[in-house]
C-alpha positions in Angstrom: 78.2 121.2 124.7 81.3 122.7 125.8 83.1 118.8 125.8 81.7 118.2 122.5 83.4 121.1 120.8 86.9 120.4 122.7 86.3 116.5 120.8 85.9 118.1 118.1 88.3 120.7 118.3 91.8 118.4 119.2 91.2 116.1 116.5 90.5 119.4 113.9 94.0 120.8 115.4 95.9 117.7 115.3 95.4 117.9 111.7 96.0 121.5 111.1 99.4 120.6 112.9 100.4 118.1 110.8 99.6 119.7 107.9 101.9 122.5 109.1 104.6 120.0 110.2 104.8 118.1 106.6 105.1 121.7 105.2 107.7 122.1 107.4 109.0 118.7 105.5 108.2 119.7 102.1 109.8 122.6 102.2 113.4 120.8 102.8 112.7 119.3 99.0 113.1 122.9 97.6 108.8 123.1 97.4 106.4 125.5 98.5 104.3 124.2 101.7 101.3 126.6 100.4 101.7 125.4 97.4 101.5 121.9 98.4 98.4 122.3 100.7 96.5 123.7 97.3 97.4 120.8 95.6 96.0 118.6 98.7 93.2 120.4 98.5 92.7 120.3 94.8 93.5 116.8 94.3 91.3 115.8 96.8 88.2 118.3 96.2 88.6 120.2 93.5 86.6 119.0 90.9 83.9 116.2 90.4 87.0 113.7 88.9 89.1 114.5 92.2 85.8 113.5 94.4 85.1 110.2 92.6 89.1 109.1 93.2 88.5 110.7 97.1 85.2 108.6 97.4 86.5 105.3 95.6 89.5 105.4 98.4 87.0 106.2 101.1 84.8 103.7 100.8 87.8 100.7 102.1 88.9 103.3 104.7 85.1 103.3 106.4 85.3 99.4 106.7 88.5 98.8 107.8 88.1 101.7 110.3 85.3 99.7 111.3 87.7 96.8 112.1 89.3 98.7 114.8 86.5 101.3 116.4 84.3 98.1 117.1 86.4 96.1 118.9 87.9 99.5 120.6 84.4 99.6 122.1 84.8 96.2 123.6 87.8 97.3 125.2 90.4 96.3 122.5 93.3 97.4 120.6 92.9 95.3 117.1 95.0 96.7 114.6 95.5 93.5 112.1 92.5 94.8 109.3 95.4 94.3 106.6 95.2 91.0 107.0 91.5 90.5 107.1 90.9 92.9 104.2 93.3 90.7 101.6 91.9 87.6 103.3 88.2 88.7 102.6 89.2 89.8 98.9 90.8 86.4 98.3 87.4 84.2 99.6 85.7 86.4 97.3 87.8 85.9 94.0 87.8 81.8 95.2 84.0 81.5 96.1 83.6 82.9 92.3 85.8 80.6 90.5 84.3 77.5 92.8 81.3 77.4 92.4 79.0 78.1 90.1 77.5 81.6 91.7 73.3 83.1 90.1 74.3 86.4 87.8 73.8 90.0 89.8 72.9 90.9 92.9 72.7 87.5 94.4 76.2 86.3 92.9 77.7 89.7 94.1 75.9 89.2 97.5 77.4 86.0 98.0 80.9 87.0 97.1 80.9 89.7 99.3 79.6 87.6 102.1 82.5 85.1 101.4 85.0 88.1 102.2 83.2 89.2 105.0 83.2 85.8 106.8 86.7 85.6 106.1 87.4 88.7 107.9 85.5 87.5 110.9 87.1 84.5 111.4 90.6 86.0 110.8 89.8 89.0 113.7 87.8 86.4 115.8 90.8 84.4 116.0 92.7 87.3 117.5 90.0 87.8 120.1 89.8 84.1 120.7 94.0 84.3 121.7 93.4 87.3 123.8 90.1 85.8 125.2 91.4 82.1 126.0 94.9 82.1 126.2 96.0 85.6 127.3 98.1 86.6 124.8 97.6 90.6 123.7 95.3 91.4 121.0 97.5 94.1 119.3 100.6 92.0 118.9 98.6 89.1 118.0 96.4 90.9 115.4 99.6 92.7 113.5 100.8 89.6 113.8 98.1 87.8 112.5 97.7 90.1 109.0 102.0 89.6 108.3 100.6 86.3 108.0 97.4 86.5 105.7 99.6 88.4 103.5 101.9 86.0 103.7 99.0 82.9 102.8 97.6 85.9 100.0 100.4 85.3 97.9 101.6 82.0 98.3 97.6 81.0 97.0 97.4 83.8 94.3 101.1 82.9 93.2 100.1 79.1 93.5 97.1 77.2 93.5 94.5 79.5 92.8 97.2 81.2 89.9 95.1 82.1 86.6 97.5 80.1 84.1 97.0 83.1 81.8 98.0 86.0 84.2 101.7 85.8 83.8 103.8 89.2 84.6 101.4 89.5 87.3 99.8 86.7 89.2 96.2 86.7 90.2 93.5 84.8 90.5 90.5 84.3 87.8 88.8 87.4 87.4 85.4 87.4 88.6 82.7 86.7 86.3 81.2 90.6 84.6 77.8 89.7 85.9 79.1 89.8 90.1 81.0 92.8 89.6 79.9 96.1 91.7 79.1 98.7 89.3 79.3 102.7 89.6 76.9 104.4 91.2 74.5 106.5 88.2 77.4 105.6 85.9 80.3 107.0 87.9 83.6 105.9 89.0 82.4 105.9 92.6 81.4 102.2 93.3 78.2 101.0 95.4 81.3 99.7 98.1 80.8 103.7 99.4 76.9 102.8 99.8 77.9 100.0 101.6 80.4 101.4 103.5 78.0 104.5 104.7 75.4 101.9 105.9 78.0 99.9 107.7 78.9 102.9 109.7 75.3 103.8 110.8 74.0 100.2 111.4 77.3 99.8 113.5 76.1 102.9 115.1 72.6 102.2 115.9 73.6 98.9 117.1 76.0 100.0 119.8 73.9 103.2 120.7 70.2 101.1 120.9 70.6 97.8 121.1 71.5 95.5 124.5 74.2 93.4 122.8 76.1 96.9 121.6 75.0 98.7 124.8 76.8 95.3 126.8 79.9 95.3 124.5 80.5 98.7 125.6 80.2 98.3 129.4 82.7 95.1 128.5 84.8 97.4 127.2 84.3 100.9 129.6 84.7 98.7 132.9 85.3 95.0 133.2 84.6 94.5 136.4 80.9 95.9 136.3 80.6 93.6 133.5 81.1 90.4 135.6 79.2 92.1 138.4 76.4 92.0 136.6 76.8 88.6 134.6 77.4 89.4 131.2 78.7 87.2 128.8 81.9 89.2 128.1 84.3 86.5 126.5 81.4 86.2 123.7 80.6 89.7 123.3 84.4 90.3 123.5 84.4 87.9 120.6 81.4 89.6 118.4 83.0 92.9 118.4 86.1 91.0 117.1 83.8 89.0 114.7 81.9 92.2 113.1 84.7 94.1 112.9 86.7 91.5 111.0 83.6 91.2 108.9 83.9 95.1 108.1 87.2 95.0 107.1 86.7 91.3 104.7 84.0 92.9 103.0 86.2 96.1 102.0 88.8 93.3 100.4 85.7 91.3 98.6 84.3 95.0 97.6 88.1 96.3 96.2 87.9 92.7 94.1 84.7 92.7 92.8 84.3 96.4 92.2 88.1 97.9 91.4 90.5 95.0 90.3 88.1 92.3 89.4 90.3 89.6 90.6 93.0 88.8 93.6 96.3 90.4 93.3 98.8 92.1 94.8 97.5 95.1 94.3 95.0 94.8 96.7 97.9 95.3 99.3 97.0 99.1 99.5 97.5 99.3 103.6 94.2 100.7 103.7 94.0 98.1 107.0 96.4 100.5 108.4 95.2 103.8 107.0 92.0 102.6 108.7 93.8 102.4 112.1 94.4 106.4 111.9 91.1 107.3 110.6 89.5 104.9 114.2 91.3 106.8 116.1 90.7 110.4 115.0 87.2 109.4 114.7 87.6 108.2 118.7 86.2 104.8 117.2 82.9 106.6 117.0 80.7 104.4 113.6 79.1 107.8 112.2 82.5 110.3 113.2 84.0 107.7 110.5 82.7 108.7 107.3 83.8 112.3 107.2 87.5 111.4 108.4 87.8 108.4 106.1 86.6 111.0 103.4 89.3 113.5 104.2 91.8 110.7 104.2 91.2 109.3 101.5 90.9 113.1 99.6 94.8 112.9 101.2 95.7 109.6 99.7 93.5 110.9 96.1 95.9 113.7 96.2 98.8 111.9 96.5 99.5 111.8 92.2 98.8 115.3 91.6 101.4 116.0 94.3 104.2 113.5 92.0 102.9 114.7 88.7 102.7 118.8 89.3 105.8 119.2 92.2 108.0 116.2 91.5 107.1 114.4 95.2 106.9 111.2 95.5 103.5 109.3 95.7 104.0 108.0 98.5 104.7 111.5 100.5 100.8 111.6 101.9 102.2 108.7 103.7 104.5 111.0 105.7 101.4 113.4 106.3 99.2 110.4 107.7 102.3 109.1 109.7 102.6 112.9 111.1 98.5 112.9 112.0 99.1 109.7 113.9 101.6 110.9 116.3 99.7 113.8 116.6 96.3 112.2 117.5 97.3 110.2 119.5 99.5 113.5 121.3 96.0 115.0 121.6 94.0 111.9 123.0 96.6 112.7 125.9 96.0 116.3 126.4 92.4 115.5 126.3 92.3 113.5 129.7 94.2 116.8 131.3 91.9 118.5 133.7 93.3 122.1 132.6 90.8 124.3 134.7 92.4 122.2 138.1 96.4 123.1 136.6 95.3 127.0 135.9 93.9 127.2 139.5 97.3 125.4 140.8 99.4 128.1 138.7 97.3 130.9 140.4 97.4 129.7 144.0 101.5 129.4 143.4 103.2 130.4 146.4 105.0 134.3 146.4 108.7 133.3 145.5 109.6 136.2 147.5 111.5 136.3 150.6 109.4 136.4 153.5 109.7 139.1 156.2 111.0 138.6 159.6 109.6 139.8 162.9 110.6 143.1 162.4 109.2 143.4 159.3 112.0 143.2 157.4 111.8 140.9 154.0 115.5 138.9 154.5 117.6 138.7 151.4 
């Protein structure tokens, strides 16, 4: 009980830290830090309009969290969901404009698959270079999204170019019948839903089945792993795979439920957003929805923060760049043994002289 609540409690002071510290930053622009953590708050959860922009952001953050806590179970550092997500939206907007898709949930199903599979392939790939030929998965998988981005707009800007979308390329726009809708007529698209069940099945998987109980002993110690004969290239390879899924199916969702088509708008770096809320959730499926809520509420927040004090949009960026540092500050304190360093400070040795044979303390 007692090392549940001091999880809990580093990650829930981390942020209270850096929401003190970009006060701290705020306040150099002439502006009010209380004032701007009201705002936060307002523009985040204030009213039912500031909860359906929170929730629409969330719902990308969940997935492409999922693209890094998975593969963290395995024992990985994969930090390249960028390039999977943009990837996984561009298969969806092509699969559509292909071929010839069945109207509703079927069509959107397939679309969304398309993205997904992208995704996986695009992450695999980075486990297959770390796997196979030894090269480090974190270099390899920031390097591998520079360069989906860099193959997202060369196809949008080229071949798969709508003729008719001319101060801003993007591909055809996806038929109205495989769009995702709003959930009872809201803003908040069914990619939330989706999300939320990603999360739990991801959960339930590692917690109850044998693959996700073997990916974790893969990833908690190697050597037991090969001790015991398990597989771990390929399940080193699935958590690569379903995480790169998660994160291609937030790019096929953000298509087919917010832009409708591929541009370059769907470059939001809510790949890397993802990587903070992974690791404040300690790449836990479930601990995932409430942060990626938060953060998004953060990144929702960001325009009534322009329109009402003049900052820039962008400035929540600064406040998730400050929670980074921070969390990962407090994953370091957290392996501390504190109770063995208070014992050392009270068995300290008297700095005092000590006495000599007479007696007599010597100066």
């Amino acid at each position: 009980m007692r090392n549940s609540l001091f999880d809990l409690g580093l990650p829930v002071l981390a942020i209270a830290m850096a929401l003190a510290v970009f006060g701290v930053f705020v306040s150099f622009a002439g502006v009010s830090p209380v004032e701007v953590w009201v705002l936060l708050f307002k523009g985040a959860f204030g009213d039912w309009y500031s909860w359906q922009n929170t929730l629409q952001r969330a719902a990308p953050l969940m997935l492409t969290a999922l693209c890094v806590a998975v593969p963290a179970r395995a024992g990985l550092v994969v930090i390249g969901g960028e390039g999977a997500l943009v990837l996984g939206g561009l298969a969806c907007a092509a699969l559509a404009h292909a071929l010839p898709l069945p109207p509703g949930v079927l069509g959107t199903t397939l679309v969304c698959l398309a993205g997904a599979l992208a995704g996986a392939l695009w992450i695999g790939l980075a486990g297959c270079l770390r796997q196979f030929r030894g090269i480090n998965e974190t270099i390899s998988s920031l390097l591998l999204a520079y360069i989906a981005i860099g193959l997202f707009k060369h196809l949008v800007e080229g071949p798969l170019r709508d003729p008719a979308s001319l101060n801003k390329p993007s591909t055809h726009s996806l038929p109205q019948e495989l769009l995702i809708g709003g959930i009872a007529g809201s803003d908040v698209h069914w990619g939330l839903v989706l999300g939320v069940v990603a999360c739990i099945a991801l959960a339930v998987w590692m917690r109850w089945t044998a693959s996700g109980f073997s990916v974790r002993v893969v990833g908690g110690n190697p050597r037991a792993a090969q001790l015991v004969g398990l597989p771990a290239s390929r399940l080193v390879l699935l958590a690569c795979a379903l995480g790169g899924a998660c994160a291609g199916l937030a790019g096929a969702v953000e298509v087919a439920a917010v832009h409708t088509n591929a541009n370059v708008s769907l470059i939001a770096f809510y790949g890397y957003a993802g990587i903070l809320v992974s690791f404040m959730a300690r790449h836990h499926p479930l601990a995932i929805i409430p942060v990626a809520i938060l953060f998004g509420g953060f990144g929702a927040a960001g325009s009534l923060l322009q329109r009402r004090l003049g900052l820039p949009d962008a400035s929540v960026l600064v406040l998730q760049g400050i929670a980074f540092v921070l969390i990962l500050a407090s994953e370091a304190l957290r392996d501390v043994d504190w109770r063995a360093r208070l014992k050392r400070l009270n068995r300290a040795p008297d700095p005092s002289p000590a006495p000599n044979a007479a007696g007599v303390k010597l100066s």
